[in-house]
C-alpha positions as CSV (number, residue, x, y, z in Angstrom):
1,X,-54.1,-33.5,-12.6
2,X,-50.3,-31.6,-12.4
3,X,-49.3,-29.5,-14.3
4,X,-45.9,-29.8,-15.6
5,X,-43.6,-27.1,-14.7
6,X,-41.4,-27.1,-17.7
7,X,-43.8,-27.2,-20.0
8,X,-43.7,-23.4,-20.8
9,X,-40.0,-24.2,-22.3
10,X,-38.5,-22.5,-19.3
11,X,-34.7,-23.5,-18.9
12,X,-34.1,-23.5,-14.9
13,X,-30.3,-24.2,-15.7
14,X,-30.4,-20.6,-17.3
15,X,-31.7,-18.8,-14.2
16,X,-29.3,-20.4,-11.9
17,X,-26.2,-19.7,-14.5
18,X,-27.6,-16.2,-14.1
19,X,-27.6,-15.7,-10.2
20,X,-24.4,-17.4,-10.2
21,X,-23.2,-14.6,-12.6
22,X,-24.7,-12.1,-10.7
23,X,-23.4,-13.3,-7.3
24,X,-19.6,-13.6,-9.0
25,X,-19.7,-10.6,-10.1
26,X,-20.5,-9.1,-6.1
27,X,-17.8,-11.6,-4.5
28,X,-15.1,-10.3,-7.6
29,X,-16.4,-5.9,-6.5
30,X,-15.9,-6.9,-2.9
31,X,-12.8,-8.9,-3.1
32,X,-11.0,-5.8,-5.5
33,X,-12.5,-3.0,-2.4
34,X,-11.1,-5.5,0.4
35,X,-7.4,-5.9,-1.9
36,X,-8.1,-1.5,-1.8
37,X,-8.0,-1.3,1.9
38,X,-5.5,-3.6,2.7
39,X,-3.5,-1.5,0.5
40,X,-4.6,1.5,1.9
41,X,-3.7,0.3,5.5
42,X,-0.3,-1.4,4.6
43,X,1.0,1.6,3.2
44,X,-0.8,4.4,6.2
45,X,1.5,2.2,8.2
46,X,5.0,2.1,6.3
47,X,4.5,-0.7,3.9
48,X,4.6,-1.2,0.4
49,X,0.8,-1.2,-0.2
50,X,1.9,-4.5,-3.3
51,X,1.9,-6.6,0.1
52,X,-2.4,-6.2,-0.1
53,X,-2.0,-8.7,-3.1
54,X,-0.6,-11.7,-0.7
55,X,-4.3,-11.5,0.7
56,X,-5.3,-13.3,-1.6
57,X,-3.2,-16.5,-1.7
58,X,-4.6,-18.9,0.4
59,X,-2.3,-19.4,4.0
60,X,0.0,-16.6,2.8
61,X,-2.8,-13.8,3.6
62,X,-2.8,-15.5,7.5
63,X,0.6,-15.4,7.4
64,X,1.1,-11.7,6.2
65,X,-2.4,-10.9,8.6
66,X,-0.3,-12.5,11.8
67,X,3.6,-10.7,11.2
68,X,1.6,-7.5,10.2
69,X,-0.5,-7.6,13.9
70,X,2.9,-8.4,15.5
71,X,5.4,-6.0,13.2
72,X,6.9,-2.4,14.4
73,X,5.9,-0.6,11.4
74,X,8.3,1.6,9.7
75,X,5.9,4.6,10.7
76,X,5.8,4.0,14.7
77,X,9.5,4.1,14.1
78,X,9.5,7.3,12.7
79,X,7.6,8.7,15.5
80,X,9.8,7.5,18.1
81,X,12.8,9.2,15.9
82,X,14.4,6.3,14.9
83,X,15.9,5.4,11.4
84,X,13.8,3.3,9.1
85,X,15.8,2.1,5.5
């Protein structure tokens, strides 16, 4: 004869709802340190460090990813003795 496994009054919905809360919570501490570098990189290299926050808009962030590979950066320019605005 089986036993049945609820029968201890154990709610499985509960323990899922909590690993889901648990793994949220890491996704929501790694997205805020990725949105930290990216704001650390865009401004090392001339930028307004406010562009990090178009990472996270969906096509936008491969967008910004692609003209920020591709850009001269305001600081290259400033090593080669050129004028940035």
């Amino acid at each position: 004869m089986q036993s049945d496994p609820y029968a201890s009054g154990a709610d499985p919905t509960a323990a899922i709802a909590g690993m889901l809360g648990v793994f949220g919570l890491i996704g929501l501490v790694i997205m805020v340190f990725m949105i930290f570098l990216y704001w650390k990189i865009f401004s090392k290299a001339g930028y307004s460090g406010a562009l990090s926050l178009l990472m996270l808009v969906p096509i936008a962030n491969l967008i910004v990813f692609i003209w920020f590979a591709f850009a001269d950066w305001p600081v290259a320019r400033r090593a080669r003795g050129e004028v940035v605005n």
